[in-house]
C-alpha positions in Angstrom: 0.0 0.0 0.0 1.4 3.4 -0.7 1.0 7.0 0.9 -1.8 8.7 -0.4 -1.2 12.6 -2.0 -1.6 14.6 1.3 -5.4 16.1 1.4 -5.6 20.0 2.1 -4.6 21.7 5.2 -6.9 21.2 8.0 -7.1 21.4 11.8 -7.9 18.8 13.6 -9.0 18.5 17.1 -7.3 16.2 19.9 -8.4 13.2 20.9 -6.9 10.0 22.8 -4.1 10.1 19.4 -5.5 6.8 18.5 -4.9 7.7 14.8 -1.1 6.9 14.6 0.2 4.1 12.2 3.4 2.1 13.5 5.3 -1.0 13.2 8.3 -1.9 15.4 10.7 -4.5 13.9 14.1 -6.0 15.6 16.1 -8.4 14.3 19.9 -10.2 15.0 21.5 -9.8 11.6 23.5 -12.3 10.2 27.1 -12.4 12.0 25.8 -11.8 15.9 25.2 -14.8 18.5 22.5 -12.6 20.5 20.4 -9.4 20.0 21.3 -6.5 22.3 19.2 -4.4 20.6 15.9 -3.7 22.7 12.7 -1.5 21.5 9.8 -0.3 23.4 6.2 1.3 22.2 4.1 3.5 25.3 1.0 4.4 23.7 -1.4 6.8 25.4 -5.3 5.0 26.4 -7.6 7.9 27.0 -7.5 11.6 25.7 -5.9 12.5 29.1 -2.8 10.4 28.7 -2.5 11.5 25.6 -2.5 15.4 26.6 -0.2 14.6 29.6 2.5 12.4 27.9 1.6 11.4 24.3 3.1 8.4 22.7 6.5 7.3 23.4 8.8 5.1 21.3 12.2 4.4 22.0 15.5 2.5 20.2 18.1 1.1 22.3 21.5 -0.4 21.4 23.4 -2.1 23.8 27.3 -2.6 24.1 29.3 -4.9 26.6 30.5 -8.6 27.1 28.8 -11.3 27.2 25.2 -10.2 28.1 26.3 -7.2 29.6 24.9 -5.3 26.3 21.6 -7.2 26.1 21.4 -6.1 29.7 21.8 -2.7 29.2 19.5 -1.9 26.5 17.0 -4.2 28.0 16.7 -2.0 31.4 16.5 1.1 28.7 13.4 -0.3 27.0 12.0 -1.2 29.9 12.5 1.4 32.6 12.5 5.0 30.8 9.0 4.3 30.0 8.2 3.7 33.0 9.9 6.6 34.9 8.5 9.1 31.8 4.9 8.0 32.5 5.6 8.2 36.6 6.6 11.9 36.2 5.0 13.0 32.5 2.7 15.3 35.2 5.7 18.0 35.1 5.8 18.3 31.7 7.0 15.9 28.2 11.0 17.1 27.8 11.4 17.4 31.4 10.0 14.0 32.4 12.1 12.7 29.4 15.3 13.6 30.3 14.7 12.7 33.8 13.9 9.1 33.2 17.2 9.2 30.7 19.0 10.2 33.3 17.7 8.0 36.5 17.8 4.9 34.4 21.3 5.8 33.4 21.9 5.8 37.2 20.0 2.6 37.4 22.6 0.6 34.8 25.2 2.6 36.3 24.8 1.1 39.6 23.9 -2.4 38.4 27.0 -2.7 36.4 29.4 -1.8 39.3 28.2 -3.7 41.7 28.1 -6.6 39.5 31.8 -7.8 37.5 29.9 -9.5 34.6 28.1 -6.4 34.0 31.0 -3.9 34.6 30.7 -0.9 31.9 27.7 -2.2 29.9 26.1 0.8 28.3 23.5 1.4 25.6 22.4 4.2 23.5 18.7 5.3 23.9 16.8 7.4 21.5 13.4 8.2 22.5 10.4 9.8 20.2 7.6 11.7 22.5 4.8 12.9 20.1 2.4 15.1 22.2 -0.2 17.8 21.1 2.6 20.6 20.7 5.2 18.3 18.9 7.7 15.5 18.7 10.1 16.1 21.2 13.3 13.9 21.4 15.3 12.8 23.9 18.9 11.1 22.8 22.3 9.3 23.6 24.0 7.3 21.7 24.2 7.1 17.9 20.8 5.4 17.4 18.7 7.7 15.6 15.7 9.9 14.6 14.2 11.1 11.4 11.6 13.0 10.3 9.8 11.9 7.3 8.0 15.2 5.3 6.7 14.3 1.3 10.4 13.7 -0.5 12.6 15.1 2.7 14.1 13.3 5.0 15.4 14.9 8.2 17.8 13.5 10.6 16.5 15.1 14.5 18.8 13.6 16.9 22.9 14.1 16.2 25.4 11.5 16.4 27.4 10.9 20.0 30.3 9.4 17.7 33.5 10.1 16.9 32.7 10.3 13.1 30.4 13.1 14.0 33.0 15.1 15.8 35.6 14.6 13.7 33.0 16.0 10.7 31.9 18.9 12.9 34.7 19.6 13.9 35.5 20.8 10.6 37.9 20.5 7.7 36.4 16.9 6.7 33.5 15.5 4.8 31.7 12.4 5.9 33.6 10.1 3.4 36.8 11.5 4.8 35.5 11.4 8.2 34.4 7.8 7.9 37.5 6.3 6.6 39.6 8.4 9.8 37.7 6.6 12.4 36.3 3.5 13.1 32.3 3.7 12.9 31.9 2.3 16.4 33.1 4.4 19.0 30.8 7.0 20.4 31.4 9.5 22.6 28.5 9.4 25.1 26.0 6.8 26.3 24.1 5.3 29.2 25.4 3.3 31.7 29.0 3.9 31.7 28.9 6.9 34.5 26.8 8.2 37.1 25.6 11.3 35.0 24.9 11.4 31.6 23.9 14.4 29.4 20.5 14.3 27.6 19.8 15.9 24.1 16.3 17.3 23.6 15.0 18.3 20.6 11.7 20.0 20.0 8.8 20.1 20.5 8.8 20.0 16.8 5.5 20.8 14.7 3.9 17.4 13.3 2.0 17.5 10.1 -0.7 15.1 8.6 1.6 11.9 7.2 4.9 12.9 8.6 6.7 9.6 9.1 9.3 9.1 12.2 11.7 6.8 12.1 14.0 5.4 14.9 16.4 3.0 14.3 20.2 1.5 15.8 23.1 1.7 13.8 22.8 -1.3 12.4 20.3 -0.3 9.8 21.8 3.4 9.4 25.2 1.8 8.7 23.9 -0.2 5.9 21.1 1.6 4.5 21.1 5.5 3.3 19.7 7.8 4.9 18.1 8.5 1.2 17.0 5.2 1.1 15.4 5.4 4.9 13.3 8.1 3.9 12.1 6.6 0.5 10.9 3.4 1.4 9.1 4.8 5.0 7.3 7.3 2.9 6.1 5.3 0.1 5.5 2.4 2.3 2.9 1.4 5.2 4.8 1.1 8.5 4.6 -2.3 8.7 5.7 -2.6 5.4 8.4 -0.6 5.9 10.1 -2.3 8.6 9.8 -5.4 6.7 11.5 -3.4 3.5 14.2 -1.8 5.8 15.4 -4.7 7.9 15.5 -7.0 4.5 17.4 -4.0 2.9 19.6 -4.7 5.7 20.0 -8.5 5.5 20.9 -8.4 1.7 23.9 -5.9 2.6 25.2 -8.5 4.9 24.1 -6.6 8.7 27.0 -7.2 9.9 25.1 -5.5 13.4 21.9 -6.0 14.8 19.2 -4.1 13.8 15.8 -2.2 15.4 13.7 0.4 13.4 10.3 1.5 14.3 8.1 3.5 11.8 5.5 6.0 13.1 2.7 7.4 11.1 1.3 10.7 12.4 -2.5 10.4 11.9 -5.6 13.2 11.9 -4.8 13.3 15.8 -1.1 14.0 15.3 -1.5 16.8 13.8 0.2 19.6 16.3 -2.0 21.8 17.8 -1.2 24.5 20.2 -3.5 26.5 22.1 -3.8 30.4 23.5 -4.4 28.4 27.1 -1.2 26.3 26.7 1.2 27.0 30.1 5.0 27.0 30.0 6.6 23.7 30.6 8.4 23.4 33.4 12.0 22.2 32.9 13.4 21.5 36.6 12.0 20.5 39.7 10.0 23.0 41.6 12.9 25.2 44.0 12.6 24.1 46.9 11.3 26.6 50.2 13.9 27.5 52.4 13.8 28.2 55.9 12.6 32.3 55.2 10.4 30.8 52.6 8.6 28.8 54.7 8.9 31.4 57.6 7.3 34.3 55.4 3.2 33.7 56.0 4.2 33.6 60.1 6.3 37.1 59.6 2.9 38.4 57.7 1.0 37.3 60.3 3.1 38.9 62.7 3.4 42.0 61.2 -0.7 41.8 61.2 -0.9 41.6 64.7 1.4 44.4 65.7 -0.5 46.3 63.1 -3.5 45.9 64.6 -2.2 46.4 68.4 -0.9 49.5 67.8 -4.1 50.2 66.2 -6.3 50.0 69.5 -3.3 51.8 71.2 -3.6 54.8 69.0 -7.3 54.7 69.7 -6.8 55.4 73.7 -7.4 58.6 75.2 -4.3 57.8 77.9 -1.8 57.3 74.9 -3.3 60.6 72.8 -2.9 62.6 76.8 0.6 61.9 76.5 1.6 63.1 73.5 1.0 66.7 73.8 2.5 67.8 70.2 -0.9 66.2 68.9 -4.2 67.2 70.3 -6.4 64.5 71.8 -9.3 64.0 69.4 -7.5 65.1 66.3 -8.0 63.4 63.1 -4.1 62.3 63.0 -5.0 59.9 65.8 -7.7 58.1 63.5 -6.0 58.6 60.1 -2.6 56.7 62.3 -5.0 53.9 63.6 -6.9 53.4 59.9 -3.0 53.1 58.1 -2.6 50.9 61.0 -5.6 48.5 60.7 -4.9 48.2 56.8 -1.6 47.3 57.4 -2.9 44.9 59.3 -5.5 43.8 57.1 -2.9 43.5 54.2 -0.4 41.2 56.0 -3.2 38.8 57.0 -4.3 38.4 53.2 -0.7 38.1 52.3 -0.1 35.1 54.9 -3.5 33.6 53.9 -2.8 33.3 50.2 0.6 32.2 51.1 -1.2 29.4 52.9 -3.2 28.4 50.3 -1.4 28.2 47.2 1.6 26.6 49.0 5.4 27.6 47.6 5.6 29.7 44.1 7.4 27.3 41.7 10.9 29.6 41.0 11.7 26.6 38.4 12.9 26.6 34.6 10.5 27.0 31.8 10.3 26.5 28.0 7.5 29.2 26.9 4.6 27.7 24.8 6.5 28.0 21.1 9.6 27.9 22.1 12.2 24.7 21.1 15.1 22.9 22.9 17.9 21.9 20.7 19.2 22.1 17.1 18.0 19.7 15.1 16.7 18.6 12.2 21.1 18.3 11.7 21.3 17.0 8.4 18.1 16.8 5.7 18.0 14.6 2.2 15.7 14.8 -0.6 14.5 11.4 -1.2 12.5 12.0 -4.2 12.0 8.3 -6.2 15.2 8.4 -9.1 16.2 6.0 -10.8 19.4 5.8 -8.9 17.6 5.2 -5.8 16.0 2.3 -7.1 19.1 0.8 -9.0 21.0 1.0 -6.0 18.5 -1.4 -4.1 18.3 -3.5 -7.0 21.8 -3.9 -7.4 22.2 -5.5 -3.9 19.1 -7.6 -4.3 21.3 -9.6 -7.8 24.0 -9.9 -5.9 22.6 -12.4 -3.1 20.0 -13.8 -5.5 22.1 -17.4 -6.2 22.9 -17.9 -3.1 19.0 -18.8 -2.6 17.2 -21.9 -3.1 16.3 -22.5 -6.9 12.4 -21.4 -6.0 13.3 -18.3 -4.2 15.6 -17.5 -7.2 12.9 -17.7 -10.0 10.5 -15.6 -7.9 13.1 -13.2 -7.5 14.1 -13.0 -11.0 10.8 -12.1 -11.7 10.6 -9.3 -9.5 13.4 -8.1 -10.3 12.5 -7.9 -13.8 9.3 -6.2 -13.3 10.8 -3.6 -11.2 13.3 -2.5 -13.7 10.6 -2.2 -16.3 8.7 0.0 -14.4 12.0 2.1 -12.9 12.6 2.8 -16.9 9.6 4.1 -17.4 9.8 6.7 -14.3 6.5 4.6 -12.3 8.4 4.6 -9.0 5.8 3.8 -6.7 4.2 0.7 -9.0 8.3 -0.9 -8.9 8.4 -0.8 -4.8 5.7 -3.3 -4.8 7.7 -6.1 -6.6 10.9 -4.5 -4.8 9.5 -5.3 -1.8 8.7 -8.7 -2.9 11.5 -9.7 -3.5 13.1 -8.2 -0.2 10.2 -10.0 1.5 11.5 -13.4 0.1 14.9 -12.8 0.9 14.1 -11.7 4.6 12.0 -15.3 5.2 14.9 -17.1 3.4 17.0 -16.1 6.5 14.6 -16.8 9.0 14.1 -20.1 7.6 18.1 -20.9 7.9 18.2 -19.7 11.2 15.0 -20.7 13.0 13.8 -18.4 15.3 16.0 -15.9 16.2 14.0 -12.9 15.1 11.8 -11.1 17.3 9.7 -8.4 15.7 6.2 -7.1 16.5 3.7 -4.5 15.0 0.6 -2.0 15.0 -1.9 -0.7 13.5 -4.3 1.6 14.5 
């Protein structure tokens, strides 16, 4: 099935965000013993939820001996969801970061009290889509794109050493690429106490726009060009199929995850006049004058008021001979005094009741954390495009079994037919066939080492 032309711009009202499309997809590749990638889907189930905390989807890629890795990534997948939800209350980046960063303890702690677990780490790249946005949280050199009609965005930026050395300057990728080795980042969970978090977002979500979040080992072997052409001519379940087959065929020397998010009618960002500031840090905490301040006012209302009565008697008013007794400075004196006294009780009472004021951090309704999209890509359907998939499809073909062959021959011969004559979307379908065959041609040789699942809504 392929994307439909976008319909005219609309709004859309907010529901439970039922309406998103996704398909999550992981799978060991062809040269690992174990997977020690993990995945992990929250969706929202009412309107509130949705509001509060949105959808959450996260990537994870774990590194370390033995099981160390698998260990890693699996705490990832499993507890920043859990902590985000716990906390969403605050606000989406904030609680997002925060469970980054807890977790991070949590593996932290884990692997140095235990010697088989000793430096395991993981990257973790998380996708919150809420009414304002898609907001990211990242470590690592997983990854997150933004799918829009033929562009293809890259959100989160690369904790590598490739990276750096290309930001740094004074190298391209390709030069960058052959100076380093591919698989030594520069920041990730587990490894320290602290880790730092990079948010992104909230960025604005448009009817159709198609996230993708995926571990290295399907951004190491397939384009980012290609990423964004096959998730936005393709359903998301078809997709992940497409992408991790893409993968196998190129050898996936790595494990690979992707996930592939569909923003639906109820995705659609919408931001309103009565939206509040986010908070971004824990409320400051009252210190001892803080706390002290409504007793003070009440204080002050009381001595207010006393010397209010005093000014009022005739022994006090005798004794001041500079003033008359009965002049109207003695009840102009008390009145100053009783509203003094009036005003400091109000002041403690509200004090009282709205409890501390919340001196915290706040992202203003509009405004974004981070830099990203980092790196865009038109992936408009050429001709190269295509080729370059169908290259790598002949080049495992006789390796298969004599059945799987002849299908893919045939395929492979309708797709270039219709590739020459410029119908792009009509060759993915026998494209994808033929990755489809591939794909269940290694499952069969290996038994059951995959472990995928999926969505639809």
């Amino acid at each position: 099935m392929l994307i439909r032309v976008k319909p005219p711009e609309v709004k859309y009202a907010v529901g439970k965000g039922s309406s998103i499309e996704y398909s999550e997809l992981s799978d060991i590749g062809r040269r690992r013993s174990n997977n020690q990638d993990s995945k992990e889907v929250l969706p929202p189930s009412n309107s509130q939820q949705y509001r509060q905390r949105g959808w959450l989807f996260l990537v994870a890629d774990g590194m370390g001996a033995h099981a160390a890795g698998e260990m890693a990534s699996a705490m990832a997948a499993q507890r920043v969801p859990l902590v985000y939800e716990k906390h969403a209350s605050r606000s989406p980046p904030y609680s997002l970061r925060f469970a980054i960063e807890e977790v991070n303890r949590e593996i932290n702690t884990k692997g140095e009290n235990n010697p088989d677990f000793r430096g395991m780490g993981t990257t973790c790249t998380t996708l919150a889509i809420v009414p304002r946005g898609a907001i990211v949280g990242h470590v690592g050199d997983s990854r997150c794109y933004r799918i829009r009609g033929t562009k293809v965005e890259q959100i989160s930026r690369d904790h590598s050493l490739v990276w750096e050395l290309e930001s740094a300057g004074g190298m391209t990728r390709e030069q960058a690429n052959q100076s380093a080795p591919k698989n030594i980042i520069t920041r990730s969970m587990g490894p320290h106490p602290k880790v730092d978090v990079d948010l992104e977002g909230p960025l604005p979500v448009e009817l159709s726009d198609t996230f993708v979040l995926c571990s290295d080992g399907l951004s190491g072997q397939v384009s980012d060009e290609e990423i964004g052409l096959l998730a936005s001519l393709l359903t998301p379940k078809m997709a992940t199929r497409a992408l991790v087959g893409l993968t196998l065929v190129r050898g996936s020397p790595d494990n690979v995850t992707v996930i592939v998010a569909r923003a639906g009618v109820e995705q659609v960002t919408a931001v309103s006049s009565s939206d509040a500031p986010w908070p971004m840090s824990e409320p400051v905490k009252s210190d001892e004058t803080t706390k002290s301040s409504p007793w003070i006012a009440v204080g002050v209302s009381l001595v207010s008021l006393f010397f209010a009565l005093i000014l009022q008697s005739s022994d006090v008013q005798q004794n001041l001979p500079a003033i008359p007794a009965g002049s109207p400075f003695w009840t102009i004196a008390s009145l100053i005094m009783v509203a003094i006294s009036l005003g400091s009780g109000l002041v403690a009472s509200i004090s009282w009741s709205t409890g501390p004021v919340d001196n915290g951090r706040f992202l203003p309704v509009g405004g974004r954390l981070g830099k990203g999209p980092y790196r865009d890509y038109d992936c408009t359907p050429t001709s190269a495009l295509f080729n370059g998939i169908i290259s790598s499809v002949d080049e495992i073909v006789s390796g298969l079994d004599a059945n799987d062959q002849t299908q893919i021959a045939s395929l492979m011969l309708d797709a270039r037919k219709k590739v020459e004559n410029s119908a792009f979307q009509e060759a993915m379908m026998p494209l994808c066939g033929a990755l489809e065959i591939y794909y269940k041609a290694i499952e069969r040789s290996r038994g059951s080492e995959t472990t995928h699942g999926s969505s639809a809504n």
